[in-house]
C-alpha positions in Angstrom: 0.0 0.0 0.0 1.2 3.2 -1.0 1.8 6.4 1.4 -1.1 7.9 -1.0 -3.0 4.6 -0.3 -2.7 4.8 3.7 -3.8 8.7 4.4 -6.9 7.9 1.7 -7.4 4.9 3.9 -7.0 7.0 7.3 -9.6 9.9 5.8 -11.9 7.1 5.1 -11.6 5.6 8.8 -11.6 9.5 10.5 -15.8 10.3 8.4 -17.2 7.2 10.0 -19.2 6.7 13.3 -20.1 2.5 14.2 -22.0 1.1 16.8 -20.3 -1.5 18.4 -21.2 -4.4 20.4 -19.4 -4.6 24.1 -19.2 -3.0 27.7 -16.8 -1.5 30.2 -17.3 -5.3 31.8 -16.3 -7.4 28.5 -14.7 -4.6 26.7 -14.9 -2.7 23.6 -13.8 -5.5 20.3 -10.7 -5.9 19.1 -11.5 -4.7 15.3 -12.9 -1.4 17.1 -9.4 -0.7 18.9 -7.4 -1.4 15.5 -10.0 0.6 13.5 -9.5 4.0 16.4 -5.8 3.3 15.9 -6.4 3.8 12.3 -8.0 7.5 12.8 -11.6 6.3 13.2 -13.4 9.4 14.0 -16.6 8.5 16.1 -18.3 5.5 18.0 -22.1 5.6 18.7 -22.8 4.4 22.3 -26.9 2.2 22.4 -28.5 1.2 25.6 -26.5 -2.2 24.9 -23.3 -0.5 26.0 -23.6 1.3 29.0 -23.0 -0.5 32.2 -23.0 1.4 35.7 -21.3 5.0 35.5 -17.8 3.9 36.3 -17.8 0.6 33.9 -19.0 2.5 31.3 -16.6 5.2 31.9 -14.0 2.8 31.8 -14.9 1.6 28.7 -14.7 5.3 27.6 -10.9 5.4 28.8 -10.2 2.6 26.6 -11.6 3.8 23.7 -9.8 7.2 24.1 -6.6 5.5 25.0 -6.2 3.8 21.2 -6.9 7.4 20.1 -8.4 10.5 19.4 -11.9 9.5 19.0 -15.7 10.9 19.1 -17.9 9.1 21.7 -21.2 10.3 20.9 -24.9 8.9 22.2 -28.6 9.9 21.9 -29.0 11.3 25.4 -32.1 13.6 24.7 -33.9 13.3 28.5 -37.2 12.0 28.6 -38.7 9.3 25.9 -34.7 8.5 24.2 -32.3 8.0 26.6 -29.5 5.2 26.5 -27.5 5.9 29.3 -31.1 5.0 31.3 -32.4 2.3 29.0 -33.7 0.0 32.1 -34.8 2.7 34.5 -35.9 5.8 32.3 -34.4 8.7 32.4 -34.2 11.5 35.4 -34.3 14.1 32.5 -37.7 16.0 31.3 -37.8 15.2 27.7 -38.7 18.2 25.3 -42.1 18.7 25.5 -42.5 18.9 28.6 -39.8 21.6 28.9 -41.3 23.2 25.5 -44.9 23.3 27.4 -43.2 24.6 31.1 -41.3 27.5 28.7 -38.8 28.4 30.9 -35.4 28.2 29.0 -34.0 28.3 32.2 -35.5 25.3 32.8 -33.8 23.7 29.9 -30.6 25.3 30.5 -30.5 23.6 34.0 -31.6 20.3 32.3 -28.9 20.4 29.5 -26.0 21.3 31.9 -27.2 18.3 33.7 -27.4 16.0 31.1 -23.9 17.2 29.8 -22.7 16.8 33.1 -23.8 12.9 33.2 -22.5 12.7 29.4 -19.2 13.7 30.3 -19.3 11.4 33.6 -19.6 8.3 31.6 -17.0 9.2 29.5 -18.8 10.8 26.3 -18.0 13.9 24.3 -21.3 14.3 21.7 -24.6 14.6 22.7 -26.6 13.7 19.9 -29.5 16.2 20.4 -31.4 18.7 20.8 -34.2 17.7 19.3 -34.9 20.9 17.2 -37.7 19.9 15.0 -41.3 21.6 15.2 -43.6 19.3 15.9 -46.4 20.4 13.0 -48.0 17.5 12.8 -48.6 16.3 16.2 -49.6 12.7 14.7 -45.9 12.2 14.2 -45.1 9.0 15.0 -41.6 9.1 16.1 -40.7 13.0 16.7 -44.1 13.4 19.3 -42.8 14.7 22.5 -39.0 14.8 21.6 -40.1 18.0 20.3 -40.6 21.3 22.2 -43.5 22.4 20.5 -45.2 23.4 17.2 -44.5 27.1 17.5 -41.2 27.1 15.6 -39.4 30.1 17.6 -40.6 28.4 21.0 -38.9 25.5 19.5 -35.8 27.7 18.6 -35.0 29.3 22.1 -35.3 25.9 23.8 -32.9 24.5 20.9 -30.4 27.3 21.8 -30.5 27.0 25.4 -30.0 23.0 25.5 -26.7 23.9 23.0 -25.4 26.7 24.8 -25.7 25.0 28.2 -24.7 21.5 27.3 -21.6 23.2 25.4 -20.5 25.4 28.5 -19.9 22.4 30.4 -17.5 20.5 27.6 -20.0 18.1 26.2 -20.6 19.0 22.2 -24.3 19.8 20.9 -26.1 17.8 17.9 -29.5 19.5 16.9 -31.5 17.0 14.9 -33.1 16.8 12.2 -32.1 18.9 9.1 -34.3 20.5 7.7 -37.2 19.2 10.4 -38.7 15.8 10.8 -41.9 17.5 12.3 -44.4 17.2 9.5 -43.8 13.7 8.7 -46.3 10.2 9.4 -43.7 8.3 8.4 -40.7 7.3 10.9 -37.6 7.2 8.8 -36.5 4.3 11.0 -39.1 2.1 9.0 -39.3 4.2 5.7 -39.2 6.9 3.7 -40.6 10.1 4.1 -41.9 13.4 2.5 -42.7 16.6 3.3 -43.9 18.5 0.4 -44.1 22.4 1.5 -42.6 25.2 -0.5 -39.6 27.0 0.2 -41.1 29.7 2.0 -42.9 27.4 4.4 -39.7 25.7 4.8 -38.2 29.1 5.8 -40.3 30.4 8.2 -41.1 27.1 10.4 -38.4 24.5 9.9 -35.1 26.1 9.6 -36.1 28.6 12.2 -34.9 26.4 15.2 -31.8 25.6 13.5 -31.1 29.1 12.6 -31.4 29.5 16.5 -29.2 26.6 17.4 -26.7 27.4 15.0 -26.4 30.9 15.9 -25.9 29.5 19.5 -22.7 27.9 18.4 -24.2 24.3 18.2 -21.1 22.0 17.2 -22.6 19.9 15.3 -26.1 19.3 13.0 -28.0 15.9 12.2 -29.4 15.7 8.7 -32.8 14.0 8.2 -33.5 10.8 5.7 -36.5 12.9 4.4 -37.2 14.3 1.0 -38.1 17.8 0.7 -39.2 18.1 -3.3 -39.3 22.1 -3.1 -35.3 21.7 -2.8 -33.9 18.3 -4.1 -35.9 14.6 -4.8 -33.0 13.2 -2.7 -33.8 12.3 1.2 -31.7 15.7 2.9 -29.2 13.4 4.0 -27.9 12.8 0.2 -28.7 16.1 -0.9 -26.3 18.8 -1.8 -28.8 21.2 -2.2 -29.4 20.7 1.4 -26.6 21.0 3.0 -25.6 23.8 1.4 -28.7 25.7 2.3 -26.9 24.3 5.9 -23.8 26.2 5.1 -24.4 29.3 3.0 -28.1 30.3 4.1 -27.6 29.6 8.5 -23.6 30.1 7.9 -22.9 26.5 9.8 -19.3 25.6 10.1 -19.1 22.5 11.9 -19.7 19.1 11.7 -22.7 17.6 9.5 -23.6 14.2 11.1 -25.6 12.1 9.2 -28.9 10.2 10.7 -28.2 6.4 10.9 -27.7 4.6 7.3 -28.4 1.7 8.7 -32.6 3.2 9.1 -34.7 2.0 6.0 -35.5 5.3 4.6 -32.0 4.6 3.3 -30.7 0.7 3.6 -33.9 -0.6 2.1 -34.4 2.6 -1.2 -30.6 3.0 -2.3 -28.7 0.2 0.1 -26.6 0.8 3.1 -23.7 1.3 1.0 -24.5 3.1 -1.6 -26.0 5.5 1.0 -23.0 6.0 2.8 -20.8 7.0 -0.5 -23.6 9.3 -1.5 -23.9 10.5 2.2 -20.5 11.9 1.9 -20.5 13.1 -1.7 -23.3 15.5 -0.3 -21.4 17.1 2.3 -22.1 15.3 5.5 -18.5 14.9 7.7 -19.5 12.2 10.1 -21.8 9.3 9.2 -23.4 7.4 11.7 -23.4 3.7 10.5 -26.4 3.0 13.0 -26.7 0.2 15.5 -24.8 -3.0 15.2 -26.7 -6.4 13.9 -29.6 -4.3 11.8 -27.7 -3.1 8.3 -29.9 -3.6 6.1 -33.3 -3.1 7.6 -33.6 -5.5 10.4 -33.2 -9.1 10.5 -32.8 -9.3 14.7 -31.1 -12.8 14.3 -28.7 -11.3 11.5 -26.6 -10.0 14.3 -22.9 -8.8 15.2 -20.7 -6.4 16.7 -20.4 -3.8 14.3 -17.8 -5.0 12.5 -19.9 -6.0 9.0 -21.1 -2.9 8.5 -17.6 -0.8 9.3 -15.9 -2.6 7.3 -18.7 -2.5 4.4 -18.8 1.5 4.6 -14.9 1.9 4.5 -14.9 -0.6 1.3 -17.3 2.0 0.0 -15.8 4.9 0.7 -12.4 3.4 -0.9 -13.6 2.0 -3.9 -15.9 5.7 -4.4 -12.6 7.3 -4.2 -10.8 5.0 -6.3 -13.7 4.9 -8.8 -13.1 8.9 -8.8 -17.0 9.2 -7.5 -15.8 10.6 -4.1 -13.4 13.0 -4.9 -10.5 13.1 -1.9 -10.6 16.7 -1.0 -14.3 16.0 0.0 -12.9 13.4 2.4 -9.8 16.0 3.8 -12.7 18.7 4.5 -15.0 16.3 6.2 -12.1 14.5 8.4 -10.7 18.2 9.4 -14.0 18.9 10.8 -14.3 15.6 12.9 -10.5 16.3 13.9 -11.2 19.8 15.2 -14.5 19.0 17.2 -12.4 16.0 18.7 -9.8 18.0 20.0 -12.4 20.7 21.3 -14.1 18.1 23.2 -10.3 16.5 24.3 -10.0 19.8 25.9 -12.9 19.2 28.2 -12.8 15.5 28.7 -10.8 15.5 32.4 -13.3 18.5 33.7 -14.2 17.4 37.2 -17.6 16.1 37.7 -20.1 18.6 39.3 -22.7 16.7 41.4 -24.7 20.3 42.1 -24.9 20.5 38.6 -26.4 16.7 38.2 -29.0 17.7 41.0 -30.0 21.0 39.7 -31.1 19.3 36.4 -32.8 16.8 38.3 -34.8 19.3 40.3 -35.4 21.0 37.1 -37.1 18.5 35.5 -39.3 17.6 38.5 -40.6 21.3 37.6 -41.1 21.3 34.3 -43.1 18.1 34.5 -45.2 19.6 37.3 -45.7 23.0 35.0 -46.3 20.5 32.1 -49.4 18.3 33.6 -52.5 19.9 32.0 -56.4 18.9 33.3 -59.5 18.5 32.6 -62.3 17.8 34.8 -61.8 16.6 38.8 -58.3 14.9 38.8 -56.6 16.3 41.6 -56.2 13.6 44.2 -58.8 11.6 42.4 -57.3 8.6 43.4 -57.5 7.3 46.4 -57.0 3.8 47.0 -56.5 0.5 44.6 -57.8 1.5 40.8 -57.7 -1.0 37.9 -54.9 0.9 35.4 -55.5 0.0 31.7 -52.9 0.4 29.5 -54.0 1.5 25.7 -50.8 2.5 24.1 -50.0 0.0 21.0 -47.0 2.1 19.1 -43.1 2.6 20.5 -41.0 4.9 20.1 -38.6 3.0 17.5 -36.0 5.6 18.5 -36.1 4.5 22.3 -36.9 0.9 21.6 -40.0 0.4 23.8 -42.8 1.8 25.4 -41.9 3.6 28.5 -43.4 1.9 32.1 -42.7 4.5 34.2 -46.1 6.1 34.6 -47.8 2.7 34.9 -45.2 1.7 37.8 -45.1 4.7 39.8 -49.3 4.9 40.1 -48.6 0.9 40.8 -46.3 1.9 43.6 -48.4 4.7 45.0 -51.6 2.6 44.7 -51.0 -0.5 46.4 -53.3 -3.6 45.9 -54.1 -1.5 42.0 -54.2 -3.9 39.1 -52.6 -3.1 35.1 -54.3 -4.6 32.1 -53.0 -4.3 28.6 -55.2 -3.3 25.6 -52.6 -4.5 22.8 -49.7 -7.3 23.8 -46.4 -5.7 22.6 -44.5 -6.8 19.7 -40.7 -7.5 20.5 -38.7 -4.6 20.4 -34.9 -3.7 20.8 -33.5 -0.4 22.7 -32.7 1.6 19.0 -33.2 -0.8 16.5 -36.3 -1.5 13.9 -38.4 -4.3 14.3 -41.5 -5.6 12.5 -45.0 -4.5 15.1 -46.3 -7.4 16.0 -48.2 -6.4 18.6 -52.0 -8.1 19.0 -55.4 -6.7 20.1 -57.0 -5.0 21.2 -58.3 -7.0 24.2 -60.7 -4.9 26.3 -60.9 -5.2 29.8 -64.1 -5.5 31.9 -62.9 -2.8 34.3 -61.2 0.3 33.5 -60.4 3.5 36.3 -57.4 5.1 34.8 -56.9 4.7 31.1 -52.8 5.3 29.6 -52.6 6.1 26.0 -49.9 7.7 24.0 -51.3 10.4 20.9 -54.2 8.7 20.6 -54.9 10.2 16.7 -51.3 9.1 15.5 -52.6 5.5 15.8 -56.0 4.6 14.9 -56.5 1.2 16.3 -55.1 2.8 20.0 -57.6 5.7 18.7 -60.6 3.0 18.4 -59.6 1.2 22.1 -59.6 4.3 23.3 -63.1 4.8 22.3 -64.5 1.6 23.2 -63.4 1.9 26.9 -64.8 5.6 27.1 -68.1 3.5 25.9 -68.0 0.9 28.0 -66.4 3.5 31.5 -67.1 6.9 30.5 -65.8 8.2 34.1 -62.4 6.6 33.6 -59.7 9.4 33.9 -57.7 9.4 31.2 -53.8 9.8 31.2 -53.0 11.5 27.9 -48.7 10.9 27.3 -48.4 12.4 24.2 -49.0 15.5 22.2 -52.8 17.1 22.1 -53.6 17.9 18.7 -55.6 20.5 20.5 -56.8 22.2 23.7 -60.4 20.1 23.1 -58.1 17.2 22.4 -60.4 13.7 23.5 -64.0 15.4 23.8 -65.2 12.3 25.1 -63.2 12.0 28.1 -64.3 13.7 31.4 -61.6 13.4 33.1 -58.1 14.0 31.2 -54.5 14.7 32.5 -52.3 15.7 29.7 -48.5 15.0 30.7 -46.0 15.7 27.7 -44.0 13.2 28.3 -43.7 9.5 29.8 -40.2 9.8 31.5 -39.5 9.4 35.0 -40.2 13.5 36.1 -43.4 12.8 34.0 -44.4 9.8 36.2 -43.7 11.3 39.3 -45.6 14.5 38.9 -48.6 12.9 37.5 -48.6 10.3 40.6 -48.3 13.6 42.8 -51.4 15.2 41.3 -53.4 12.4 41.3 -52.8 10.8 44.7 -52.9 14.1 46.1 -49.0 13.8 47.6 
């Protein structure tokens, strides 16, 4: 291999980001050390790696000892979470903040979360979430997003980057141009949003405009296909990322949305996708979560490897091919060096506990300022109640449906009972799987009724209905976004929470018991 060969190779290895199978317990794989030796630019942490704080920490070490590498996670507070995959996390997620609208509040949650990031040994939060949630059907963005008003969803966008960033931990805000008007979840296809430039202008590109001009470190592209601006998903498009860079003036690093989702692996092929990925303009392309390349075969499994080593063929062959031209590579790997030695800078920062419990008590606020009513809910419940839950859809981008609310009224309630409407497909923390849930089977008794956004799924719409028929004085727990203030007519009794994370649970248990 010739000296040409090598630093072709090494740019190759510096523009890609692999999950990984391993812990700070078993350890990180052998291929993954060799490749970080090689220049590799990023890892992506899932719920699969993280162990305790100081194991997973560890495993950070390591990975920073074989060399200057990007350890980046999806570390968004409420619904998406990996760092809390078995518990939920501590973090109010962005509606509820978005609904509180107190950027402070934000703030104190995002210096949190950074703090925690940088305590397990990551450098790249991949978040805020800074999409506007127009369509409040969405069935994957829901309440990751602050809101619908696009400049609400701006100056919470800006203060999750500015805060995160002050305490050494690098900012991602997701998804360019917006994922907000979409009913399709680009984890399972492809998706459109067909509004005109102007549209585009004054709702979707306002909250990166805001997050940008806050100094964010990073942007995620979207696998979504605007036609007003190219018939490419954003992720492959040109045109798009240079409305990025000339029209907002962003100078860092483009990361792309997983390849391995199907809105790319299953239209143009993983591999295809990353070459084109990187012809577009994007500096750091997340490969996605090990064992699901090509659209999600969960016994076609391994550590990451495959699909690392299919993306750096790729890339190689592109540039041999002359389809890839190498200067695009040397731009993109300068980017990914300079944000990895901004974050090196900040790595050894000294943990600030205060800072962890301020963003704690910050999100038990926001998820009390959050809980909107209707009817007689406050302390409602008194004693045992039979808990139904109606929700059928996950959040493919968390994995599973959240318990917390259901095991905190549980806890609160003794001698209460929980019934499920639908019987839950099997799902993995961040990968696609087929729904396979069943239903709905209706339960004789019904006091409080769970549901998610009951329009973005009308069979969980129809359950809904059928056990307001059957116990019209059941209080409904809404978890989700309204699509309005007279959002469920039919229900007497509604609390409205924004959210399903642990600061969710908690404040809803305190309203309703009466605590």
């Amino acid at each position: 291999m010739t000296q040409a060969d090598r630093a072709v190779r090494r740019l190759a290895h510096t523009v890609l980001m692999p999950g990984f199978g391993g812990t700070g317990t078993s350890g990180p794989p052998a291929w993954l050390l060799t490749a970080i030796g090689e220049g590799l630019g990023s890892v992506c942490w899932f719920g699969h790696n993280v162990t305790d704080r100081a194991g997973t920490a560890a495993l950070a070490a390591r990975l920073h000892a074989a060399g200057d590498v990007l350890v980046a996670l999806d570390e968004e507070g409420g619904t998406v979470t990996r760092l809390h995959v078995a518990e939920g996390s501590p973090h109010a997620g962005a509606a509820s903040l978005g609904h509180a609208d107190d950027p402070a509040l934000t703030a104190a949650v995002a210096r949190s979360i950074a703090q925690e990031v940088r305590a397990y040994g990551a450098d790249l939060v991949l978040g805020p979430v800074a999409d506007v949630n127009a369509d409040p059907a969405n069935p994957v963005i829901g309440v990751r997003s602050y809101g619908a008003d696009p400049h609400l969803v701006g100056r919470h966008a800006a203060a999750f980057v500015e805060a995160a960033q002050a305490e050494g931990v690098a900012a991602c805000a997701k998804h360019f141009p917006g994922h907000g008007d979409t009913k399709t979840d680009t984890h399972a296809g492809l998706a459109v949003v067909d509004v005109s430039p102007e549209r585009l202008r004054a709702r979707e590109l306002v909250p990166f405009a805001a997050a940008v001009a806050a100094g964010a470190k990073a942007i995620m592209t979207a696998h979504i296909v605007f036609p007003a601006l190219d018939d490419a998903p954003a992720t492959l498009s040109p045109a798009v990322l240079r409305l990025l860079r000339e029209e907002l003036g962003f100078t860092g690093v483009v990361v792309s949305d997983a390849i391995d989702m199907r809105a790319i692996s299953r239209t143009i092929g993983f591999a295809e996708g990353v070459v084109r990925t990187l012809a577009a303009g994007v500096d750091l392309v997340c490969l996605g979560n090990p064992g699901m390349p090509l659209g999600g075969d969960a016994a076609d499994t391994d550590d990451g490897e495959r699909d690392f080593r299919t993306a750096l063929d790729a890339i190689l062959t592109a540039v041999a091919d002359g389809r890839l031209p190498r200067a695009r590579l040397e731009e993109a790997a300068a980017r990914v060096r300079d944000l990895a030695a901004w974050s090196a800078r900040h790595r050894t920062a000294p943990v600030d506990e205060a800072v962890l419990a301020a963003g704690h008590a910050a999100s038990a606020d926001a998820a009390r300022r959050a809980l909107s009513t209707r009817g007689d809910v406050a302390g409602a419940l008194r004693g045992p109640v039979r808990l139904v839950d109606a929700r059928r859809r996950r959040n493919i981008a968390s994995g599973r449906l959240g318990d917390h609310v259901a095991d905190t009224l549980l806890a609160r309630l003794p001698g209460s009972t929980l019934a499920a409407v639908f019987t839950r497909g099997a799902a993995t923390e961040g990968r696609v799987t087929e729904e396979t849930a069943d239903g709905p089977v209706l339960p004789e008794a019904a006091d409080v009724v769970l549901v998610g956004t009951p329009h973005a799924d009308p069979e969980q719409a129809r359950a809904l209905d059928a056990l307001l028929d059957a116990h019209p004085d059941a209080l409904v727990v809404c978890l989700g976004w309204p699509a309005g203030p007279g959002d469920l007519p039919r229900a007497r009794r509604i609390v409205f929470t924004y959210g399903d994370a642990r600061p969710n649970a908690e404040a809803l248990a305190d309203l309703l018991t009466g605590a």
